[in-house]
Every structure is written in structure tokens, then in C-alpha cells.
C-alpha positions in Angstrom: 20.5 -2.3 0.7 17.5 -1.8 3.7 15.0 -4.8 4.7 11.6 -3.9 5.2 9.8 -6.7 7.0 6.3 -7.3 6.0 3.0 -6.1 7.4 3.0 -3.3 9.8 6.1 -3.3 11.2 7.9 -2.7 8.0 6.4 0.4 7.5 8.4 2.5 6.1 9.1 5.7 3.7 11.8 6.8 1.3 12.7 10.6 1.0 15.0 12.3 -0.8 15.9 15.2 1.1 19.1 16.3 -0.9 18.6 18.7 -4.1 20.1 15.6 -6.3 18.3 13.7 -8.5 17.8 10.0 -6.4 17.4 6.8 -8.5 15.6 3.6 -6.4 15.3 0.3 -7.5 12.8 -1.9 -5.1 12.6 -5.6 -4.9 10.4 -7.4 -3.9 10.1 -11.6 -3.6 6.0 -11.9 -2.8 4.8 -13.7 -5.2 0.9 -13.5 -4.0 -1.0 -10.3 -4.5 -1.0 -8.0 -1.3 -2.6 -4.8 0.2 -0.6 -2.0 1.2 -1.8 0.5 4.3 -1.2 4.3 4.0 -2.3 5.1 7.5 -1.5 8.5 7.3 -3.4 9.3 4.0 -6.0 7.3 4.9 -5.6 4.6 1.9 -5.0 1.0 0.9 -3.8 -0.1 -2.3 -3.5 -3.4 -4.4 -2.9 -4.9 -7.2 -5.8 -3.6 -9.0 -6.0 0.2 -7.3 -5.9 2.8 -4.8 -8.5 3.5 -2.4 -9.8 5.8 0.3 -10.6 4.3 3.6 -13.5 6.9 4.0 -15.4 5.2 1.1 -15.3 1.5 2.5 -18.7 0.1 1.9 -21.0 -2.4 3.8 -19.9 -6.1 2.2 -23.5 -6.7 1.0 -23.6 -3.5 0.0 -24.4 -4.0 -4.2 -25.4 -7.6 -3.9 -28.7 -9.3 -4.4 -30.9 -10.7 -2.0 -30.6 -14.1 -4.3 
């Protein structure tokens, strides 16, 4: 069993570097929705997707002047 903290010190990375087939079972105990950092692909992912830090938008950016 390994403990990832959470948040960016718990980064971390699972590789199978053995020519054998590797099972994993991950558990988790959030209970809130969360967003995940890739730093080195350049991506965040939640609940609802993955996306590319290169397309970030403006906040406004789609609304209406109301």
C-alpha cells in the first residue's frame, strides 16, 4: 500500500517497468470533486474532462455584457 498526500506534494506516477502484466487498484476517500495537475503534459483534469493548459481562456471570455 503507498500514500499519496494531496495537492502538489503528492505527486506522483505509477510505472510498470517489468515485462509482466501489473494489476492496480486505487482508492481514494475525497468525496468532493477535484482537479488533477499534469505539469509535465501540460494538462488538468476533472470530473467532467481533460484539458490543455495552452487553451485556457479569458473568464469573461463567452459571456454577455448583461
Amino acid at each position: 500500500m503507498v500514500v499519496f498526500p494531496e495537492g502538489p506534494d503528492g505527486g506522483h506516477q505509477l510505472i510498470n517497468e517489468s515485462t509482466a502484466v501489473a494489476r492496480v487498484l486505487i482508492l481514494s476517500t475525497m468525496r468532493e470533486p477535484a482537479v488533477w495537475a499534469y505539469p509535465d503534459s501540460g494538462k488538468l483534469a476533472t470530473l467532467g474532462g481533460v484539458f490543455r493548459l495552452a487553451d485556457a481562456v479569458d473568464y469573461w471570455d463567452g459571456e454577455s455584457a448583461g
